[in-house]
C-alpha positions, 0 to 999 in steps of 0.5 A: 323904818324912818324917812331921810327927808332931806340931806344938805351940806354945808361949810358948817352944819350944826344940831342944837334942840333939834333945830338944824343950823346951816352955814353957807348950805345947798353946795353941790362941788367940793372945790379943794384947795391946791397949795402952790407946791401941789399939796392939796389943802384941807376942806371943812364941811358939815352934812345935815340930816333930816329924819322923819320917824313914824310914830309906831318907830319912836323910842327904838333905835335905828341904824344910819349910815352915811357915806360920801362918794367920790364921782367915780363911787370910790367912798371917800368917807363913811359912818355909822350911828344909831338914831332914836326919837322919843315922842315929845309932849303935846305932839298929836297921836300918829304924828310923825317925829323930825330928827335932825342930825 
C-alpha cells in the first residue's frame, strides 16, 4: 500500500512533472474573512500531496481519499481519486517511486 509521506497546505499548490510547487505553504489556521454585514467570505487553498509507492505497487491503481475536517470533526470537504505510478526509467530496482499530487 503506498506511504503518504507528507500533506502541506498551502494558499496555492500545484503539481507539474512531478515537482510540487507550493505557495504561502505550512499554515495551520484557515482564517475566513468576514464581510462587514457578517457575510462570510471565500478562502482559496491548495493541499499537496506526497506519495511514496513500493516498487512491487507501481503500475496499479490505488484509492486516495482526502478529507478536511472542521475542529469538531464535522467534514467540511471530502474527495476521492485514483493514484497510479509507473517506474521511470534508470530509477534502481527496489526503489520506492514519489507522487505528488
Amino acid at each position: 500500500m503506498p506511504e503518504i509521506e507528507f500533506v502541506a497546505v498551502a494558499n496555492h499548490a500545484e503539481a507539474i512533472n512531478n515537482l510540487l510547487y507550493l505557495q504561502g505553504a505550512g499554515w495551520t489556521e484557515i482564517q475566513q474573512p468576514i464581510s462587514p454585514d457578517g457575510v462570510p467570505g471565500i478562502v482559496h487553498f491548495g493541499i499537496a500531496v506526497s506519495l511514496l509507492i513500493g516498487w512491487t505497487e507501481t503500475n496499479r491503481r490505488f484509492p486516495l481519499t482526502l478529507t478536511v475536517n472542521r475542529e469538531d470533526g464535522q467534514e467540511l470537504i471530502g474527495l476521492g481519486a485514483q493514484v497510479e505510478a509507473g517506474r521511470p526509467p534508470g530509477t534502481p530496482e527496489g526503489a520506492d517511486i514519489r507522487n505528488v499530487l
